[in-house]
DSSP file (Angstrom, degrees, kcal/mol; ACC not computed):
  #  RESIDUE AA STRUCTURE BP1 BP2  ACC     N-H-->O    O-->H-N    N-H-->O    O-->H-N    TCO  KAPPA ALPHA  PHI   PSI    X-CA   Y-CA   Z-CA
    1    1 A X              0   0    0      0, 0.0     2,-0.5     0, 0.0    37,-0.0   0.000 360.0 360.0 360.0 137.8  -11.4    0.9  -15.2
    2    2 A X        -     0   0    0     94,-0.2    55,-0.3     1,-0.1    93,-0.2  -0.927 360.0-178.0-121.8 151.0   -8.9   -1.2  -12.8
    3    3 A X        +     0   0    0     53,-1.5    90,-0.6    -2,-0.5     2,-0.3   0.629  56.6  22.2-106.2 -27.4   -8.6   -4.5  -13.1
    4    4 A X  E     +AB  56  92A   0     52,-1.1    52,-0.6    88,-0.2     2,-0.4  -0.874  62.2 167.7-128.8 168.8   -6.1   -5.7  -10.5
    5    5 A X  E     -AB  55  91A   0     86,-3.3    86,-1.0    -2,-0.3     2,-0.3  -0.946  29.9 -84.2-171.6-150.6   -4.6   -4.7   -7.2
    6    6 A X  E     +AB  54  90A   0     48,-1.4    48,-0.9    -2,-0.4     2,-0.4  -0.884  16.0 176.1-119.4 139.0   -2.8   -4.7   -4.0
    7    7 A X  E     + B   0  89A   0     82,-1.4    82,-1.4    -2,-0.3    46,-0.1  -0.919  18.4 174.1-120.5 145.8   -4.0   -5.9   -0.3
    8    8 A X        -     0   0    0     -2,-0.4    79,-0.3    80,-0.2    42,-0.1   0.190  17.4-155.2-137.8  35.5   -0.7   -5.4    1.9
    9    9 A X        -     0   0    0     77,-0.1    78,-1.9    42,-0.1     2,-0.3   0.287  14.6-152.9  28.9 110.3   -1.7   -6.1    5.5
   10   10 A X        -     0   0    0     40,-0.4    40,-4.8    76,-0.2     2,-0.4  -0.980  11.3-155.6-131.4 105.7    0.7   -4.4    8.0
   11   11 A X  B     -D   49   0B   0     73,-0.6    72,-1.8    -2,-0.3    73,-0.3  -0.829  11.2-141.9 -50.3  72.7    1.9   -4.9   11.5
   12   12 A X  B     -E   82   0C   0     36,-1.3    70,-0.2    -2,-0.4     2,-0.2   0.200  13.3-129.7 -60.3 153.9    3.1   -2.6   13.9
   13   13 A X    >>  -     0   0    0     68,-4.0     3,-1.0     1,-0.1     4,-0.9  -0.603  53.6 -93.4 -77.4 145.4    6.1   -3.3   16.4
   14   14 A X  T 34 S+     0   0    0      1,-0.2    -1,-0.1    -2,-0.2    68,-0.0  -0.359 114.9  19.7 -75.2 134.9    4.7   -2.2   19.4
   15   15 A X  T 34 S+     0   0    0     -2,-0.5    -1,-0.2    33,-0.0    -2,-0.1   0.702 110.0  81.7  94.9  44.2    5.6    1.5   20.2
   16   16 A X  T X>  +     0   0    0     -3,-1.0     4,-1.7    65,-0.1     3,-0.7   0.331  57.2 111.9-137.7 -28.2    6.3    1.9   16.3
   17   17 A X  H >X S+     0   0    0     -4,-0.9     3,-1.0     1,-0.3     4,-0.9   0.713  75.5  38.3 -33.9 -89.1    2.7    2.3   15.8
   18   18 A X  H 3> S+     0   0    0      1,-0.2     4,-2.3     2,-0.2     5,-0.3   0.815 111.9  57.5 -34.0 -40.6    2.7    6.4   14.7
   19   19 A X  H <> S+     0   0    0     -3,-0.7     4,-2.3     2,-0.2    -1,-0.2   0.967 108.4  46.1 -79.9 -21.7    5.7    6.1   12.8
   20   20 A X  H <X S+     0   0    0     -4,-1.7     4,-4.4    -3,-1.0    -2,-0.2   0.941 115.4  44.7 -17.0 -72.5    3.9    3.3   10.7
   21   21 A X  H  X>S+     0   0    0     -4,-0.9     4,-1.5     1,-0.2     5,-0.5   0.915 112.7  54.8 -71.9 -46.5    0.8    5.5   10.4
   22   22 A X  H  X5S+     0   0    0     -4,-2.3     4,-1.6     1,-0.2     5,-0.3   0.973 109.8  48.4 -74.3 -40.5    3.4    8.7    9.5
   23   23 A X  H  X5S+     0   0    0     -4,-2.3     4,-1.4    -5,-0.3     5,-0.3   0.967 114.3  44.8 -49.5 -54.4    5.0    6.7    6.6
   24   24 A X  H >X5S+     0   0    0     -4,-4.4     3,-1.7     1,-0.2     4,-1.5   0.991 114.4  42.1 -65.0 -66.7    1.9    5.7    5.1
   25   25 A X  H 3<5S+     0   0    0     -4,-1.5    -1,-0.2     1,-0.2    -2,-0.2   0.865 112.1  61.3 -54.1 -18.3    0.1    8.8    5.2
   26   26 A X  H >X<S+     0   0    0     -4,-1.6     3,-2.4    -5,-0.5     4,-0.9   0.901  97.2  64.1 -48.8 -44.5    3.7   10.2    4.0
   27   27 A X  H <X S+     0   0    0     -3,-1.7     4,-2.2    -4,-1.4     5,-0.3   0.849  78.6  83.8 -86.7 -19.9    3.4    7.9    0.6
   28   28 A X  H 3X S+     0   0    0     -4,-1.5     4,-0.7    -5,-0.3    -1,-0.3   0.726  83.9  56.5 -36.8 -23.0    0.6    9.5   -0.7
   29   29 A X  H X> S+     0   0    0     -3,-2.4     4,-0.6     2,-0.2     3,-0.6   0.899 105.3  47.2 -71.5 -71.2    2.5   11.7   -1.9
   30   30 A X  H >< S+     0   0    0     -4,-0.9     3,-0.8     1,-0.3    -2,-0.2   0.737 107.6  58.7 -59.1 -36.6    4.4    9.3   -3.8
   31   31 A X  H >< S+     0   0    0     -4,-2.2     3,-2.4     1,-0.2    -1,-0.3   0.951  98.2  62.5 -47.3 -54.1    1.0    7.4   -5.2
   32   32 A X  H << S+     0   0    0     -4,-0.7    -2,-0.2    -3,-0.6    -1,-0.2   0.572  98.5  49.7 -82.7 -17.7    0.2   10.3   -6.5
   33   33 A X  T << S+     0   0    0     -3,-0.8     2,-0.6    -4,-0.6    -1,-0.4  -0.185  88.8  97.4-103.3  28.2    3.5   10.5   -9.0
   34   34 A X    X   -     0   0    0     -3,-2.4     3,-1.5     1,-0.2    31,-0.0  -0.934  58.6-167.5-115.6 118.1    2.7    6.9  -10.1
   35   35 A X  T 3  S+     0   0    0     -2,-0.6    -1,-0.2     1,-0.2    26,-0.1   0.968  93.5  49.4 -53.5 -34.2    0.6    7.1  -13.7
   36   36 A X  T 3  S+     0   0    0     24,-0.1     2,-0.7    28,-0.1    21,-0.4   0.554  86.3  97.2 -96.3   5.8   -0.3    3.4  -13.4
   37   37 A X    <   +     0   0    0     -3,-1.5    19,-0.2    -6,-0.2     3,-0.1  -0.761  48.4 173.5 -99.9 106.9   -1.5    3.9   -9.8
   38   38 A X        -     0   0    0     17,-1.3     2,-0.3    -2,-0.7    -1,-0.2   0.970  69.4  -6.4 -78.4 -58.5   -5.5    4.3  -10.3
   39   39 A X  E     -C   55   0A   0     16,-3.1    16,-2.9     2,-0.0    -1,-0.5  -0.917  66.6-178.3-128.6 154.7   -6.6    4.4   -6.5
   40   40 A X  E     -C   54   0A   0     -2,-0.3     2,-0.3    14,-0.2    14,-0.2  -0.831   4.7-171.5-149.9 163.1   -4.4    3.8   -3.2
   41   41 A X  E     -C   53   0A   0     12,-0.7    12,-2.2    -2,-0.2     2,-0.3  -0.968  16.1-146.4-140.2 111.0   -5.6    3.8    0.3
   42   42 A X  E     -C   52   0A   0     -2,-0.3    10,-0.3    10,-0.2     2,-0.2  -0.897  29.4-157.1 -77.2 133.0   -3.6    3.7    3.6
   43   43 A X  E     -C   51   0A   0      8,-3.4     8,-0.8    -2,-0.3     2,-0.4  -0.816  22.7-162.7-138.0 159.4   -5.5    2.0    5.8
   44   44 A X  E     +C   50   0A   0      6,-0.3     6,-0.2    -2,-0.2     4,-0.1  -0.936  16.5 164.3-148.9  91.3   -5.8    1.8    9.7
   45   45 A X  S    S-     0   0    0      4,-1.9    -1,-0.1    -2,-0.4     5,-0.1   0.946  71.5  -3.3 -78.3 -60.2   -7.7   -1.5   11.4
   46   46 A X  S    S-     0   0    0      3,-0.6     0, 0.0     4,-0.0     0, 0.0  -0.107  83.2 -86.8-110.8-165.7   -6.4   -1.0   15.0
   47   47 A X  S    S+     0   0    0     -2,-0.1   -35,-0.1    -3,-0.1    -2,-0.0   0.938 133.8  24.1 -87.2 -58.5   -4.2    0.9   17.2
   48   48 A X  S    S+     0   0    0    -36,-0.1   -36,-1.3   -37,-0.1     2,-0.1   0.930 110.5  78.1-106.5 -52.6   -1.3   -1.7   15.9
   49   49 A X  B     +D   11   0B   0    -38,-0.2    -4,-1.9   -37,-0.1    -3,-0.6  -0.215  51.5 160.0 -46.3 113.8   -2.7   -3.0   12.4
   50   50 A X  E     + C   0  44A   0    -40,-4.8   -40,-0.4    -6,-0.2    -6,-0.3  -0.396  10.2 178.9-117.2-157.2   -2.5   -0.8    8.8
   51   51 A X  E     - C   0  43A   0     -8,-0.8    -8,-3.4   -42,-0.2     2,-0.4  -0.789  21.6-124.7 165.4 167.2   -2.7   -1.7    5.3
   52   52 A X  E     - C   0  42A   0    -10,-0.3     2,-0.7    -2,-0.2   -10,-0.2  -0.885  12.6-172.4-122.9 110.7   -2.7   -0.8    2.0
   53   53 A X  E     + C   0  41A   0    -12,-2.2   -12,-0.7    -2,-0.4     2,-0.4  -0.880  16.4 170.4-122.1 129.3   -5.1   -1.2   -1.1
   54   54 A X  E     -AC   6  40A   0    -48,-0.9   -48,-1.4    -2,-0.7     2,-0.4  -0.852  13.5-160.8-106.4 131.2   -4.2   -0.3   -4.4
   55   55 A X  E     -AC   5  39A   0    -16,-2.9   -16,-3.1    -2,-0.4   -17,-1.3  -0.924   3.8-172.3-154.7 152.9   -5.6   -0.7   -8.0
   56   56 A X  E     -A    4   0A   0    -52,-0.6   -53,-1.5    -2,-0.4   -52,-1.1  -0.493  31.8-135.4-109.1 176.5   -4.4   -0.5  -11.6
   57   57 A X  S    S+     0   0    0    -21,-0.4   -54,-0.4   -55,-0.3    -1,-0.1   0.923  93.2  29.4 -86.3 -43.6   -5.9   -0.6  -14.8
   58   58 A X  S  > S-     0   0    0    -22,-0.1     4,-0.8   -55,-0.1    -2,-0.3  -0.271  77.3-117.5-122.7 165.8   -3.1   -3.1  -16.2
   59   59 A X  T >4 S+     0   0    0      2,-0.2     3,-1.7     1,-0.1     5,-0.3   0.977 116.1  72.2 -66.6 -63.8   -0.7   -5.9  -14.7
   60   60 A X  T 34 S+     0   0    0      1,-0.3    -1,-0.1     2,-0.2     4,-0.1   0.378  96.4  46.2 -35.7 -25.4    1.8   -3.2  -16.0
   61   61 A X  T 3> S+     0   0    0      1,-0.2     4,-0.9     2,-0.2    -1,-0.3   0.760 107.6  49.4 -98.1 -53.6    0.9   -0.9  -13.2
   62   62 A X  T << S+     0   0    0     -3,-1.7    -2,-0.2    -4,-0.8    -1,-0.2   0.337 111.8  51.6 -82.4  21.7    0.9   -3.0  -10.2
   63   63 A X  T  4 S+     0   0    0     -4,-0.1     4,-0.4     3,-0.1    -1,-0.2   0.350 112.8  45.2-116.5 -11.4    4.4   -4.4  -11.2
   64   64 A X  T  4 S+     0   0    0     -5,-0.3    -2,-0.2    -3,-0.2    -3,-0.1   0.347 110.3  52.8 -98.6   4.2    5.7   -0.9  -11.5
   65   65 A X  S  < S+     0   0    0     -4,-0.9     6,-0.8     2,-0.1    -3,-0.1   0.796 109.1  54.8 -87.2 -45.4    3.9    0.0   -8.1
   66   66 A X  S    S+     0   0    0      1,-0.3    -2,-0.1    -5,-0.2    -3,-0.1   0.682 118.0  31.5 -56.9 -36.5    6.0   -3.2   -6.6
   67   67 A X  S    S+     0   0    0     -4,-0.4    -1,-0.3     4,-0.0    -2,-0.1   0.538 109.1  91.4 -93.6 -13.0    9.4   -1.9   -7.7
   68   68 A X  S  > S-     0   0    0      3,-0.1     4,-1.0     1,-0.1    -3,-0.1   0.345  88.3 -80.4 -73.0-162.0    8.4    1.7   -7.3
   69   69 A X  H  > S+     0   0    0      2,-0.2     4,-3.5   -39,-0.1    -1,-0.1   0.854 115.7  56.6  22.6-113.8    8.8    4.0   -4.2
   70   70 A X  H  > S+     0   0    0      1,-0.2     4,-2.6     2,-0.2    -1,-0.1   0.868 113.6  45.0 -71.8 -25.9    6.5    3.7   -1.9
   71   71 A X  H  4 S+     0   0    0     -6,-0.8     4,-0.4     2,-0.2     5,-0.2   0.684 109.4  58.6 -80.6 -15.7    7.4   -0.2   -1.7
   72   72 A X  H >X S+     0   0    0     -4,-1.0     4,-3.8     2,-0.2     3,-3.2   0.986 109.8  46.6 -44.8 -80.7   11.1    0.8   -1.7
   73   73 A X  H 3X S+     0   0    0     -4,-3.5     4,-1.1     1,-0.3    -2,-0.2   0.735 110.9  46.5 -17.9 -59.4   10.3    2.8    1.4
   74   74 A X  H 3< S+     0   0    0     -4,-2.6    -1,-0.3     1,-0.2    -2,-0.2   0.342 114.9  44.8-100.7  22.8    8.6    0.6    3.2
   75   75 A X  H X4 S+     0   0    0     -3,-3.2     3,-0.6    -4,-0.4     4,-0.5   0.634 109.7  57.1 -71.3 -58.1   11.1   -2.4    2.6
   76   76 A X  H 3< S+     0   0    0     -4,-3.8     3,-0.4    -5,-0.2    -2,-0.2   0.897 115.3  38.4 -53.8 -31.0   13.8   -0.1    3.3
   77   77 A X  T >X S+     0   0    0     -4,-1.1     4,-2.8    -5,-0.2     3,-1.8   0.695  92.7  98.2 -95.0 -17.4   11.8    0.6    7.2
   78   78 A X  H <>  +     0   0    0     -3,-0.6     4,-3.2     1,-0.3     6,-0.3   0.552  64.8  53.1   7.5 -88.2   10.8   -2.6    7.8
   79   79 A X  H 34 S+     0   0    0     -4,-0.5    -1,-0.3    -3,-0.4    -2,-0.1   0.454 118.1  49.3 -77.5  -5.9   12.8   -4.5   10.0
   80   80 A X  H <4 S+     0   0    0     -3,-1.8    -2,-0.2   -64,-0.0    -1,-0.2   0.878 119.3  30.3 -86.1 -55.6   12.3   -1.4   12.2
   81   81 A X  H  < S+     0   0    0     -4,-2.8   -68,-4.0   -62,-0.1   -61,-0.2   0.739 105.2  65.6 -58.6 -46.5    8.6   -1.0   12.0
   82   82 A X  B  <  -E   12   0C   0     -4,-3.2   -70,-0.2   -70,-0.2     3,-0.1  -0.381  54.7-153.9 -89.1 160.5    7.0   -4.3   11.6
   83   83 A X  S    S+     0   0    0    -72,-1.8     2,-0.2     1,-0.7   -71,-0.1   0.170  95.0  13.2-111.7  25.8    6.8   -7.2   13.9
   84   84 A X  S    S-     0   0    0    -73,-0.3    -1,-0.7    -6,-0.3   -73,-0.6  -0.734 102.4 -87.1 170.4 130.0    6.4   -9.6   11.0
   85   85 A X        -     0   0    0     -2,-0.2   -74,-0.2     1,-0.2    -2,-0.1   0.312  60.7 -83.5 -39.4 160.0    7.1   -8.7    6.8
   86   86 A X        -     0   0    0    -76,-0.1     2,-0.3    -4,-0.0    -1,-0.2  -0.448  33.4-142.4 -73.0 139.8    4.2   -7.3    5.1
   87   87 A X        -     0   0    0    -78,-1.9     2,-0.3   -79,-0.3    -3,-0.0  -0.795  28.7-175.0 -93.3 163.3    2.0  -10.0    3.9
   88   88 A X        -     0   0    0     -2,-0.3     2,-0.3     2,-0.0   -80,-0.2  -0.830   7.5-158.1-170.1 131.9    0.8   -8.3    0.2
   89   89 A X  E     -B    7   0A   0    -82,-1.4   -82,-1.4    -2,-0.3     2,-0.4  -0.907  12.9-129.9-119.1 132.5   -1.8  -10.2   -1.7
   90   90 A X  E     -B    6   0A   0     -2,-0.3     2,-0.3   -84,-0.2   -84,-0.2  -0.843  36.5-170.6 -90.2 124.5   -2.3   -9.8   -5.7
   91   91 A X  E     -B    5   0A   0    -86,-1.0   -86,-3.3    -2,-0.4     2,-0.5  -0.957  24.9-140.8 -78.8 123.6   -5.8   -9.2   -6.4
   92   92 A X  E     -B    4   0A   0     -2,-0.3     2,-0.9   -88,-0.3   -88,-0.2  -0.909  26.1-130.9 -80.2 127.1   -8.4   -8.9   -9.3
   93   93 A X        -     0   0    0    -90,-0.6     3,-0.1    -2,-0.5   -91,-0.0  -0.728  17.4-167.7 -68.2  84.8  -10.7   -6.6   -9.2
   94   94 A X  S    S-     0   0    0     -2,-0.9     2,-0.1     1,-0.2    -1,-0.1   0.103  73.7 -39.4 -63.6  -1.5  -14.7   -7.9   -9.9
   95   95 A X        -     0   0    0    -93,-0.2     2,-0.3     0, 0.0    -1,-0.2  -0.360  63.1-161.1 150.1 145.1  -16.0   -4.6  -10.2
   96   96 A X        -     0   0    0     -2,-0.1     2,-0.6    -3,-0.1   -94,-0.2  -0.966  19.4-134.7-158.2 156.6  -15.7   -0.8   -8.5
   97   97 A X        +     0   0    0     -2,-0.3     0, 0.0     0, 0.0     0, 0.0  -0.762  32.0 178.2-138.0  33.3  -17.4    2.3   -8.2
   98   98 A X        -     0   0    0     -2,-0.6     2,-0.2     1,-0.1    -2,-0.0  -0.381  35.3-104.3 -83.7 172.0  -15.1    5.4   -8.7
   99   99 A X              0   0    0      1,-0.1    -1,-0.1     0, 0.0     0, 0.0  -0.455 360.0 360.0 -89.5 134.8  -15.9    9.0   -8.7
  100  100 A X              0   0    0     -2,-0.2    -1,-0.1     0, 0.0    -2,-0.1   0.402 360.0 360.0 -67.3 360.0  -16.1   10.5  -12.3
């Protein structure tokens, strides 16, 4: 079951757009080594517009998602990438559907 998550809203600088898109699909990788990481999703609205949705079973998971990695990374790329900081909204999760 997950119980919380992550929304993170992303904004590329313009002509940054693909190396955005190359990071995220990149950190999949890196989801995939997190135990407490149930589902994550890179996500693609627009040409210039990403995101990311995540969910754990525990608080315990999305505060070890927050320090981990993939949020390292994409702190560390930021001020390069983005035109404006990641907005990232803490969720609860009301109910989901996963594959067995």
């Amino acid at each position: 079951m997950v119980n919380v998550g992550l929304f993170v809203k992303l904004h590329a600088k313009a002509g940054k757009e693909a190396e955005l898109q190359t990071l995220l699909e990149g950190a999949l990788a890196l989801a995939n080594q997190e135990a407490g990481t149930t589902v994550w999703f890179a996500l693609k609205f627009n040409a210039s517009t990403f995101g990311i949705f995540d969910a754990f079973a525990a608080e315990e998971g999305r505060q070890a998602h927050l320090t981990g990695s993939i949020a390292a990374a994409l702190m560390a790329k930021a001020p390069e990438l983005l035109s404006e900081g990641p907005n990232i909204e803490s969720v609860d999760i009301l109910a989901a559907k996963l594959a067995a």
